[in-house]
C-alpha positions in Angstrom: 197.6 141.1 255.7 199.1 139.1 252.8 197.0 140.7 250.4 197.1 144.2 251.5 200.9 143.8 251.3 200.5 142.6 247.8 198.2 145.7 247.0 200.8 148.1 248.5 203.6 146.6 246.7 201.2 147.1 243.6 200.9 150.9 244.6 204.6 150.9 245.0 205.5 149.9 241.6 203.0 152.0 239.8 204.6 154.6 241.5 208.2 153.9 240.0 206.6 153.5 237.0 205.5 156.6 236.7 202.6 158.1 234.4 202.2 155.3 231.4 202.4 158.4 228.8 206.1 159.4 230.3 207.1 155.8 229.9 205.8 155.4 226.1 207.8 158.5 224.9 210.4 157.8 227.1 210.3 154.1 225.0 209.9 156.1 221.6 212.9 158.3 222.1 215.3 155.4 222.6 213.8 152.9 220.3 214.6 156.3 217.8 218.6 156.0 219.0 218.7 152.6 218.4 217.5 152.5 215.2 220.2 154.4 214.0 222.3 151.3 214.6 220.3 148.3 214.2 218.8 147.5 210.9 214.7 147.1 210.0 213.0 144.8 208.0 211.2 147.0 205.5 207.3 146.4 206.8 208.4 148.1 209.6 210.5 151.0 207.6 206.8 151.3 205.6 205.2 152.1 208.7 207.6 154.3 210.1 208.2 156.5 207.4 204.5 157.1 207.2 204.8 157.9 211.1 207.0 160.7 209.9 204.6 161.9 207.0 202.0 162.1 209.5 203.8 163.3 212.5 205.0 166.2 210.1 201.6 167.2 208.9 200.2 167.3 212.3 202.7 169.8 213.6 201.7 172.1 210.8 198.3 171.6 211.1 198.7 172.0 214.7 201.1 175.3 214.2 197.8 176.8 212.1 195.3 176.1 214.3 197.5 177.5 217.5 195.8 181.0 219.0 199.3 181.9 220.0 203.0 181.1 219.1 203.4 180.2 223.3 200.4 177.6 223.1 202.6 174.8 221.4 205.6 175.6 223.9 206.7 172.2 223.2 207.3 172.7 219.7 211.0 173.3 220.2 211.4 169.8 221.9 208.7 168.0 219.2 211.6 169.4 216.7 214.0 168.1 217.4 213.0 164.7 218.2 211.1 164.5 214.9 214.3 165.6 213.0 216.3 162.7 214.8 213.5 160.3 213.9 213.7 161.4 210.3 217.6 160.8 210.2 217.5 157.5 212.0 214.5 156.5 208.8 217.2 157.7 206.7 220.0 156.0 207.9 217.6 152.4 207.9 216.6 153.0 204.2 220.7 153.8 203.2 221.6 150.4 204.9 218.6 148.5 203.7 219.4 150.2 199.5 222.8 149.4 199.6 222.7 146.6 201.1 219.9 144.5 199.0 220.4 146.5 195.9 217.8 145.7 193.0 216.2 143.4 196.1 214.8 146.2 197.9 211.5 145.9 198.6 210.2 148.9 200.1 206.6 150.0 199.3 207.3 153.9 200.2 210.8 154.5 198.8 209.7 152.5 195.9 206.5 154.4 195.8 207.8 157.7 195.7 211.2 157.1 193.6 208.3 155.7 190.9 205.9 158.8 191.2 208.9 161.5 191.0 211.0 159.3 188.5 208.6 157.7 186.2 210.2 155.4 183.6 211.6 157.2 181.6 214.6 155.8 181.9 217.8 158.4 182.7 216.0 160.8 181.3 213.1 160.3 184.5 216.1 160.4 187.3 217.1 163.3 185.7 213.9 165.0 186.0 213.9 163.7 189.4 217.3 164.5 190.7 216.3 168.4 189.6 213.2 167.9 191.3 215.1 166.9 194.4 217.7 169.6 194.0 214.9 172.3 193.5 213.4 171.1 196.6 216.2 171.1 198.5 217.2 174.4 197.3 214.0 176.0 198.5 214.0 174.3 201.7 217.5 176.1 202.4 217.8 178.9 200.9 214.4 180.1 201.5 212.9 178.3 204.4 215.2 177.2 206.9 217.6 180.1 206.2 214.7 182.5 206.9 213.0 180.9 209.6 216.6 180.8 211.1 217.5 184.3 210.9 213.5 185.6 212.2 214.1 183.2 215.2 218.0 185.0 216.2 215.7 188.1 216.2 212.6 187.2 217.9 214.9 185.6 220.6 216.9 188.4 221.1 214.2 191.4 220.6 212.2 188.9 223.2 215.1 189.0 225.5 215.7 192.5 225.0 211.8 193.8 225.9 212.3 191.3 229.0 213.0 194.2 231.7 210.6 196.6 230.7 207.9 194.3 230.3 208.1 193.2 233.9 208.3 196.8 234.8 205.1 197.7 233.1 203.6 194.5 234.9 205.3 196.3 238.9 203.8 199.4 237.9 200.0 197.9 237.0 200.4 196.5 240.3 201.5 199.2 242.6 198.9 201.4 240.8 196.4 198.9 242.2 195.0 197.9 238.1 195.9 194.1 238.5 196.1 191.6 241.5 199.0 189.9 242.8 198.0 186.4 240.8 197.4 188.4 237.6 200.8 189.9 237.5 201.8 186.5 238.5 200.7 185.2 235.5 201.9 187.7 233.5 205.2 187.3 234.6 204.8 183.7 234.0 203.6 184.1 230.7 206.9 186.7 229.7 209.2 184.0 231.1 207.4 181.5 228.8 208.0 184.0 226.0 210.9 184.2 226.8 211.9 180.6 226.6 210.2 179.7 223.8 211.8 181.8 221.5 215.4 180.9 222.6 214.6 177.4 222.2 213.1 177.9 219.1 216.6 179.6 218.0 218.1 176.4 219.0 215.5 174.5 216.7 216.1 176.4 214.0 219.6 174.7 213.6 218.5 171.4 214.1 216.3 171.6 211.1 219.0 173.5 208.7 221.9 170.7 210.5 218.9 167.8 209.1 218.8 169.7 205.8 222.4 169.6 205.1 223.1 165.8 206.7 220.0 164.7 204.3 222.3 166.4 201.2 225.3 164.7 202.4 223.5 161.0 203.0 222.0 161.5 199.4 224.9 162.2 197.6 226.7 159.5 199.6 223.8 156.7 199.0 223.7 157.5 195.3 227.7 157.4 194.8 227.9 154.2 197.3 225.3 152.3 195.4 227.4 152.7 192.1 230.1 151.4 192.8 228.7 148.5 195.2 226.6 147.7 192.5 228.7 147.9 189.3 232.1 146.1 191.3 230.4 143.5 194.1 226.9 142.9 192.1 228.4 142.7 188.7 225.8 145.0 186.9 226.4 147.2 184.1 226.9 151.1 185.1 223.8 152.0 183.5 221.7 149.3 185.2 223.5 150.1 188.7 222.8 154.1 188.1 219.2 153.3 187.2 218.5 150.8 190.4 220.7 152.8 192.8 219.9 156.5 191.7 216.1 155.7 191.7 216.0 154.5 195.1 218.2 157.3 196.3 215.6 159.8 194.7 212.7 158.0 196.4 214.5 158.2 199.9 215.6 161.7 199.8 212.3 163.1 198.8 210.5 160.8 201.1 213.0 162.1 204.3 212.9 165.6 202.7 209.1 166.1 202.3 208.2 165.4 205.7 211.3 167.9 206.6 210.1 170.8 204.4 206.4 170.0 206.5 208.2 171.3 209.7 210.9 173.9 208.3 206.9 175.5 207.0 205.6 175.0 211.0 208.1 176.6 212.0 209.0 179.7 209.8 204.8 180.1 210.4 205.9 179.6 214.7 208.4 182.1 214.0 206.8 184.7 211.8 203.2 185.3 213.1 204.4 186.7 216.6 202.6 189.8 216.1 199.4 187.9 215.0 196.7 187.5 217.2 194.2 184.7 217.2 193.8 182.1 214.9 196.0 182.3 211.6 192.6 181.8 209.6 190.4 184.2 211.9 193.5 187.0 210.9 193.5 186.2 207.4 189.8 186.6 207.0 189.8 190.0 208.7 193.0 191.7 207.1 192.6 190.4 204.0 188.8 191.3 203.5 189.3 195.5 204.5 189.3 197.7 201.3 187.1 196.1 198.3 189.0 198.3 196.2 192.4 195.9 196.1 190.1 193.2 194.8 188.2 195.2 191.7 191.6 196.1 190.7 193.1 192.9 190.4 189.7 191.7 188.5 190.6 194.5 186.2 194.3 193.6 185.4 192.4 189.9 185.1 190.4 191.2 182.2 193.1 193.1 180.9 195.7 190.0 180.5 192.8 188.3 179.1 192.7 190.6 176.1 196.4 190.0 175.4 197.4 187.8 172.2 198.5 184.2 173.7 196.8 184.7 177.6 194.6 181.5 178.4 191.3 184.0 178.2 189.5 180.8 179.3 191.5 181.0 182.9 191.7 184.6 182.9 187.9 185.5 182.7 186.5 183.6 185.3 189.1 183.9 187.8 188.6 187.8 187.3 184.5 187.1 187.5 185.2 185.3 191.2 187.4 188.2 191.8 184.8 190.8 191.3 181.7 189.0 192.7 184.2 189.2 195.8 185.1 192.2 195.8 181.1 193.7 195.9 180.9 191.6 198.6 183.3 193.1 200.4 182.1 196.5 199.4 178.4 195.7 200.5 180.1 194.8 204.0 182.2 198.2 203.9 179.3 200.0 203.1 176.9 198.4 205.6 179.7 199.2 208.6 180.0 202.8 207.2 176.7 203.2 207.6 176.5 202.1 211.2 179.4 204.6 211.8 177.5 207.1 210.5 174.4 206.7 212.5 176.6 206.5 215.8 178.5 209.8 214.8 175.0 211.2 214.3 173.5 210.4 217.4 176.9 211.3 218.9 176.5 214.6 217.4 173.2 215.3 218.5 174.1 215.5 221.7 176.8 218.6 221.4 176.2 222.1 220.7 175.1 222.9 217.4 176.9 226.0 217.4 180.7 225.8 217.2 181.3 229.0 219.2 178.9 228.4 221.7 180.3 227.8 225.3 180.8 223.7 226.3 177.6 223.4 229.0 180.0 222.9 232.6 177.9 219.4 232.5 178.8 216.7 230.3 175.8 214.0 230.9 176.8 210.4 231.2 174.6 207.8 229.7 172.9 206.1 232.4 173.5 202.6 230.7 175.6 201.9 227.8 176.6 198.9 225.5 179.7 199.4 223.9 180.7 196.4 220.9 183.9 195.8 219.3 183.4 196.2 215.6 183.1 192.7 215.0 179.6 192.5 216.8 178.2 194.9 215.2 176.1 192.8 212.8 174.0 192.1 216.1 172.5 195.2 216.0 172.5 195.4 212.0 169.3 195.9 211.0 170.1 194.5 207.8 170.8 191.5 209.4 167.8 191.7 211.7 169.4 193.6 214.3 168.3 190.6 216.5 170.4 192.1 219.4 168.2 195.3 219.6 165.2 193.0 220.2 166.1 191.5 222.5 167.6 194.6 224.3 164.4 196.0 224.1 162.4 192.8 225.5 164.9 192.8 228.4 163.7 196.1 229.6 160.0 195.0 229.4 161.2 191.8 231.8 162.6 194.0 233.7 159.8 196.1 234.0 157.7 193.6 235.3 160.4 191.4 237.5 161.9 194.5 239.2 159.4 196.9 238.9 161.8 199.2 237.8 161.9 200.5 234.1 165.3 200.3 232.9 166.3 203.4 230.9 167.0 203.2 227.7 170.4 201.2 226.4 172.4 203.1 223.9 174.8 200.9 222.1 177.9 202.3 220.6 181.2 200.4 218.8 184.2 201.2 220.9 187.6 200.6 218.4 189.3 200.3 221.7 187.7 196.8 222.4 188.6 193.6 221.4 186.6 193.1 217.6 184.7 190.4 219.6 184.1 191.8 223.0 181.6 193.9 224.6 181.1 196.3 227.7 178.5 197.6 229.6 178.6 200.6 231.4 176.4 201.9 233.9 176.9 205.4 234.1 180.3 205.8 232.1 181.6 202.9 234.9 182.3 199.5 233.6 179.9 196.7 235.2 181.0 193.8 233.0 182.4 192.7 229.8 182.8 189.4 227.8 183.8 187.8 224.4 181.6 186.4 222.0 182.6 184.1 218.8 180.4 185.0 216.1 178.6 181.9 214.1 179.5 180.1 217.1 177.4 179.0 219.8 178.1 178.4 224.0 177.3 175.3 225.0 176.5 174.7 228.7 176.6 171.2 230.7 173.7 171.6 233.0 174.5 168.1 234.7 172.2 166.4 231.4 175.3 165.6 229.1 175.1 162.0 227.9 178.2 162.9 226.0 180.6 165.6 226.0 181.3 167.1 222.5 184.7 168.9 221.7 185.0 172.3 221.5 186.8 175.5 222.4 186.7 175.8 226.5 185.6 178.9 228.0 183.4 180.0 230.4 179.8 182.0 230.6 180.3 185.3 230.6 176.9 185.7 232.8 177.5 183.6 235.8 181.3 182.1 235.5 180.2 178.3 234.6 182.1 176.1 232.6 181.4 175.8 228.4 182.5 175.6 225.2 182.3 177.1 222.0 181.1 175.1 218.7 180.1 176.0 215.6 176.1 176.1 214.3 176.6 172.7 212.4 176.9 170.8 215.5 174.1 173.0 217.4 171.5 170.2 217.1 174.3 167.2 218.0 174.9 169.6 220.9 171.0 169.3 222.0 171.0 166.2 221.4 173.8 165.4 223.8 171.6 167.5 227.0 173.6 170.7 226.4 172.3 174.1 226.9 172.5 176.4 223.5 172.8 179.8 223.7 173.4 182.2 220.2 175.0 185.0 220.4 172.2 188.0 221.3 170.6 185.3 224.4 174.3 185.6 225.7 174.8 189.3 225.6 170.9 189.7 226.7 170.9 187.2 229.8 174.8 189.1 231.1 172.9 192.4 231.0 169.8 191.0 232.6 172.1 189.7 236.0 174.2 192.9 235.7 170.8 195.0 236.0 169.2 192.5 238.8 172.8 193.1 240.5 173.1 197.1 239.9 169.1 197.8 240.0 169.9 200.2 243.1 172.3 201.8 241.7 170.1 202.5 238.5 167.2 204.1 240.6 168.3 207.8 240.8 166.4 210.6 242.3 164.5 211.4 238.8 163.6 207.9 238.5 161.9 207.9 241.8 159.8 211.0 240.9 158.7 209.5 237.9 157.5 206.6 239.7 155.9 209.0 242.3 154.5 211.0 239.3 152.4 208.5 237.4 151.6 206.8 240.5 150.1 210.0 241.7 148.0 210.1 238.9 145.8 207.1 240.4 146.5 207.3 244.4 147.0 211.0 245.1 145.8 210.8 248.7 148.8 207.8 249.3 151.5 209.7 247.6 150.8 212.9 249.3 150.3 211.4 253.1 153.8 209.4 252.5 155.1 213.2 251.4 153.0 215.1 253.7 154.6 217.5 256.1 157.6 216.9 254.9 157.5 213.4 256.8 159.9 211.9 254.0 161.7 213.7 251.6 162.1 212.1 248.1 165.6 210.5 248.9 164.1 208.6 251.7 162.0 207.2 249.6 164.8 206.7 247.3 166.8 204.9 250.0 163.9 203.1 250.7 163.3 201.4 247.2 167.5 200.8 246.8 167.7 198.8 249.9 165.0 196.5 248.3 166.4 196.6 245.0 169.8 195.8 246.6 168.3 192.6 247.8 166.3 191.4 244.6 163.1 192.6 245.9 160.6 193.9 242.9 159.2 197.5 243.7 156.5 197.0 241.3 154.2 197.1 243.7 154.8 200.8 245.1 151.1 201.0 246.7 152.1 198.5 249.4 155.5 199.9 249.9 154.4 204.0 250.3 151.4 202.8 252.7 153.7 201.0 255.1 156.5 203.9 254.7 153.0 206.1 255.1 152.3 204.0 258.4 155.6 204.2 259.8 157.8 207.7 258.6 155.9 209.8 261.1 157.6 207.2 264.1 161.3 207.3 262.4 163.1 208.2 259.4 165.4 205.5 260.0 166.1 204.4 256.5 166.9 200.7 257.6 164.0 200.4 259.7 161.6 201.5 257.2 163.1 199.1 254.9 162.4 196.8 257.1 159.2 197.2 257.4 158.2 197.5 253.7 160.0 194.1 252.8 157.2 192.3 256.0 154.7 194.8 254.2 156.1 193.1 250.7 156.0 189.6 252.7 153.9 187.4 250.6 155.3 188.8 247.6 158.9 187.5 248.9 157.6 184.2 250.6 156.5 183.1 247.3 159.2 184.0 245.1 161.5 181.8 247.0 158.5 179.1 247.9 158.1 175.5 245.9 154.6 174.6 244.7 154.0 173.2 247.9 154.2 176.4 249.0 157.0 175.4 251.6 160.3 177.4 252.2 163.2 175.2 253.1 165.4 177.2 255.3 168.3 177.5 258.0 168.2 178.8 261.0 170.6 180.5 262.7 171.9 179.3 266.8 170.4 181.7 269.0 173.7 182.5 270.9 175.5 182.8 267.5 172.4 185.1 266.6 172.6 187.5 269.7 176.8 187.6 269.0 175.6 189.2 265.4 172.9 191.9 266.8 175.4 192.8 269.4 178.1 193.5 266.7 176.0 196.5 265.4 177.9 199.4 264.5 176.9 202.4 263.0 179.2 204.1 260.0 180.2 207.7 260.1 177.4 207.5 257.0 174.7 206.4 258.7 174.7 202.6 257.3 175.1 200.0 259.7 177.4 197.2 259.8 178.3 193.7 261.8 181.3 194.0 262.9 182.1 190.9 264.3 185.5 189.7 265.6 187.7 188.6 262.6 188.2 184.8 263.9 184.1 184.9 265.1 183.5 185.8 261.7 185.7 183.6 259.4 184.1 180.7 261.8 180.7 182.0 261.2 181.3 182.4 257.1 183.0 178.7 257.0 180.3 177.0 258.7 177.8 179.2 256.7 179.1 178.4 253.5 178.5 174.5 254.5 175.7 174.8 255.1 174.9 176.9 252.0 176.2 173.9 249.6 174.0 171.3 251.2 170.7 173.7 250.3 171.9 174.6 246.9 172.7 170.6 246.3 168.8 170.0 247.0 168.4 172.5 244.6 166.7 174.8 247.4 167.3 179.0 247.5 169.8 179.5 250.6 167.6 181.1 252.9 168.0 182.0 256.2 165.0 183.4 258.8 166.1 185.2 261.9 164.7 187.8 264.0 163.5 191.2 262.6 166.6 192.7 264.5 169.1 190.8 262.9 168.3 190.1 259.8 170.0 193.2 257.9 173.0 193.0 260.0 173.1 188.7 259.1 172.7 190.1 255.7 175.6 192.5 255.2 177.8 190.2 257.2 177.9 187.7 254.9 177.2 189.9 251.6 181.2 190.0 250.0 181.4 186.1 250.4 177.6 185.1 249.9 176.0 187.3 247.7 173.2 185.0 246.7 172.4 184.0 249.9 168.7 185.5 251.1 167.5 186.1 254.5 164.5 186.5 255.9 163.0 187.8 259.4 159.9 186.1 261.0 157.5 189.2 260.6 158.1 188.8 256.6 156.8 184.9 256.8 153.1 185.2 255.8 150.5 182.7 257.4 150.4 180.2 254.2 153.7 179.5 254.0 154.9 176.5 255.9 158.5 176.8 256.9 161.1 173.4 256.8 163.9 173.6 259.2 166.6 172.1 257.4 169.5 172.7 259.4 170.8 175.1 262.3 174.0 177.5 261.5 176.2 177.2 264.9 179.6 178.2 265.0 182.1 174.5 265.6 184.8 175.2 268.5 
């Protein structure tokens, strides 16, 4: 009792304590106050006033690397408590100069006031009192003052596009184009905007209020120390200038450096709203579009160079780099012209060559399409290797043989309208799925291996939804090193296409494509293809209907012998299309059984309660379209879809298939039930089990009361 009394009292306090990080800032924020009154030895001023060099350069460096202004939302906040922390330094290093006088010991001020002022006597603190003056100057005048005035505007232009943003954001969602938690989100993200750039406004002063104290306390310091040390020390006014005045150039360029580190952070914050990604990704794409800018400043290069007086020995190389740049950009220009070309022609193929001729009243749709953003188009640039149409090509073999359905050909076009990283695939002229790929980078995968987890840009697979990151190609073999899963670029278009296919292979599989297959099979089994068309017994959409439902359910109609002679057997008994499905998937049954088998030939399965079983096959309903459906009671079926999914996550933790066998009666309607929350779940009926499987029981599906 004592000691679980103890432990809750333990819990207790940890509670009130809080998170440790809250408490250490919470600690660093007042120990900042405080410093402003209570004096520090000069170790720890060293240290601190490095802090501040470094605590400067990483919100810069931060602010560069940022996708988006909104990402470092706490900028505003990190601002102004790094602009205290810099006055309090300040304040310490005044006290500490006028105080000890030629004494002072401090390594930085010391440091710096050295570097800037030399010893040169009053001529060096003249050069260094310009130096600070110049800086100074720019930091206000240019800087500050700018950043200031572009953050008023973005605040209010912000605040301004408020309304009508959110109005866009009701109309997407009354029109049915976004969910509920997407315009959630968005509205989230406006608000954020939204606050950002007011309390950036607000920053703004802070830095040009730390500007102008940082004048003042300079002049002050440099004044103060005078006349303390030519009337209390006793020094000459020349000794008390050069002591006083050097140390007061060392501490304002030492409080001002780090300052004109964040002023740059933020006029970059403030400016580069209409930028998108990366600040390096954008200058490498808008500085790199017409070759032409770049041959012309090689050509003023040379031209300067032939002038009387010009360095020539600066001139002509820089103009050499130049130019070599410049035909590299023009090789790239050309290369993408190219492609354009060859996509207008093939575009242009397809319409009327004569201008006045009528527009047919059919405008074809490409049965499957791959549309690029511009920046992927080295992936199918045959230059390049055009590594992307390979593989394109091999996934229509595979497909081929795992489906037994031969994928029509993929044309791949560059849409402007898409991201320059993104692509889209289209199955005819409807979008079936997109993603973004980083080119030179590769996805990285955990597939449970990882001995360590390497940093990198989170994101997910664009194929299945699972968890990855993106790093670049000099860390690919640290990455397979570490048990991660490598994927380039073309394996991560190739393998989302693949599952979009195996997901969409019924809806691939027109009426031409089923006459084809009838066509060459007729060539070699005549007799089977005319008795499963004889008398008009089946018409070719049955069979069509036929070869979706199996498609629909991943089931390879590669072998079309087996499938027309049980539709053969069967049509003249029914044309129901479900229940000659039915009866070519038990035809197709050792073909199934053993996809889904392990080596041991065993299927591990679930079984479904028989009275649960009978409540499905009595839910039958027929549609108005003919399909059929489960229509079970809405609180049957959530019950029957929770305890389902259960039992679905214990399989798929052995690493088994989810696979149910039920009767031949209600396995379709088990099926479509559970289809919109289960998709990958299979089920088989007893008449598809073939004799050399064995089957494992490995749990019953009942519904808990």
């Amino acid at each position: 009792m004592a000691d679980a009394a103890r432990a809750n009292n333990t819990n207790n306090t940890g509670n009130l304590l809080g998170d440790p990080r809250d408490i250490f800032i919470a600690l660093g924020v007042v120990m900042v106050v405080i410093m402003i009154v209570i004096p520090l030895p000069t170790v720890l001023l060293d240290a601190f006033m490095a802090l501040n060099l470094v605590l400067s350069l990483l919100i810069l460096l931060t602010v560069l690397y940022t996708q988006k202004a909104t990402d470092f939302s706490l900028l505003p906040t990190v601002l102004l408590v790094v602009t205290v922390f810099g006055l309090a330094l300040n304040i310490c290093s005044t006290r500490l100069i006028l105080g000890q006088g030629a004494a002072f010991d401090g390594r930085m001020i010391k440091a710096f006031s050295s570097f800037v002022v030399g010893s040169g006597g009053t001529e060096g603190l003249v050069v260094g009192f310009i130096i600070f003056i110049v800086i100074i100057a720019v930091q206000v005048v240019v800087i500050t003052k700018g950043a200031t005035r572009v953050s008023e505007v973005a605040a209010r232009f912000t605040l301004d596009a408020l309304p009508g943003k959110q109005m866009a954001i009701e109309a997407e969602l009354n029109s049915q184009a976004i969910t509920e938690e997407e315009a959630r989100l968005r509205k989230q993200e406006l608000q954020q905007e939204v606050d950002f750039y007011g309390a950036m406004d607000g920053a703004s002063k802070f830095i040009s209020g730390n500007v102008k104290i940082g004048i003042f306390i300079t002049v002050l310091n440099a004044l103060g120390g005078i006349i303390i040390g030519a009337i209390f020390h006793g020094e000459s006014l020349s000794q008390a200038v050069g002591t006083y005045v050097g140390f007061t150039i060392g501490d304002g360029l030492l409080s001002q450096f780090p300052a004109l580190l964040v002023s740059t952070a933020m006029g970059i914050v403030v400016t580069r709203s209409a930028t998108p990604g990366s600040i390096g990704e954008a200058v490498s794409i808008q500085f790199t579009r017409d070759a032409r800018v770049y041959w012309i400043c090689a050509v003023v290069l040379f031209g300067f160079a032939l002038l009387p007086g010009f360095p020539w020995y600066v001139l002509i190389p820089m103009g050499i780099l130049i130019g070599f740049y410049a035909f590299h950009i023009g090789q790239k220009q050309r290369k993408k012209a190219y492609f354009d070309a060859m996509m207008a022609k093939t575009a242009d193929a397809k319409k009327p060559k004569d201008e006045n001729a009528e527009m047919s009243p059919v405008v074809p749709l490409d049965t499957l399409s791959l549309e690029l953003g511009y920046g992927l188009i080295p992936l199918v640039d045959k230059d390049k290797g055009a590594e992307l149409l390979e593989r394109v090509q091999g996934l229509r073999r595979q497909s081929a043989l795992d489906l037994g359905l031969v994928i029509p050909k993929i044309r791949i076009i560059d849409n402007m309208g898409l991201e320059p990283s993104e692509y889209c695939f289209k199955i005819r002229g409807v979008e079936a799925g997109r993603g973004m790929i980083r080119m030179g980078y590769y996805l990285c995968m955990n597939p449970g291996t990882v001995r360590e987890e390497l940093p990198g840009e989170k994101t997910r697979d664009p194929a299945f939804g699972l968890p990855a990151i993106w790093i670049s190609e000099d860390k690919r073999d640290e990455a397979e090193r570490a048990g991660y899963t490598v994927v380039d670029p073309p394996s991560i278009i190739t393998t989302h296409l693949t599952e979009i296919i195996k997901t969409h292979a019924s809806e691939i599989l027109g009426r031409q494509e089923t006459q084809a297959i009838l066509d060459t099979l007729r060539k070699e089994y005549p007799a089977l293809v005319e008795e499963a068309q004889s008398q008009k017994a089946l018409s070719l959409g049955d069979i069509q209907k036929v070869l979706q439902g199996l498609l629909k359910e991943q089931v390879s109609i590669r072998n079309m012998v087996t499938i027309l002679e049980a539709l053969a057997d069967f049509a003249p008994l029914t044309r129901d299309i479900r229940f000659l499905t039915e009866k070519a998937r038990q035809a197709l049954g050792r073909q199934i059984c053993y996809r889904y088998a392990d080596e041991n030939h065993v299927l591990h399965v679930l079984t479904i309660e028989p009275a649960l079983e009978q409540k499905i096959i009595e839910s039958r309903v027929e549609t108005s379209s003919g399909g059929v459906i489960a229509a079970l009671d809405p609180a049957i079926q959530n019950a029957w879809i929770k305890s389902l999914a259960r039992s679905v996550t214990v399989i798929q933790e052995h690493g088994w298939f989810p696979i149910i066998v039920c009767s031949e009666s209600a396995r379709y309607l088990v099926k479509v039930s559970a289809d919109r929350e289960l998709p990958e779940l299979v089920v088989l009926s007893v008449p598809e089990i073939v004799s050399d499987i064995t089957l494992e029981a490995v749990g019953v599906i009942r519904l808990e009361h």
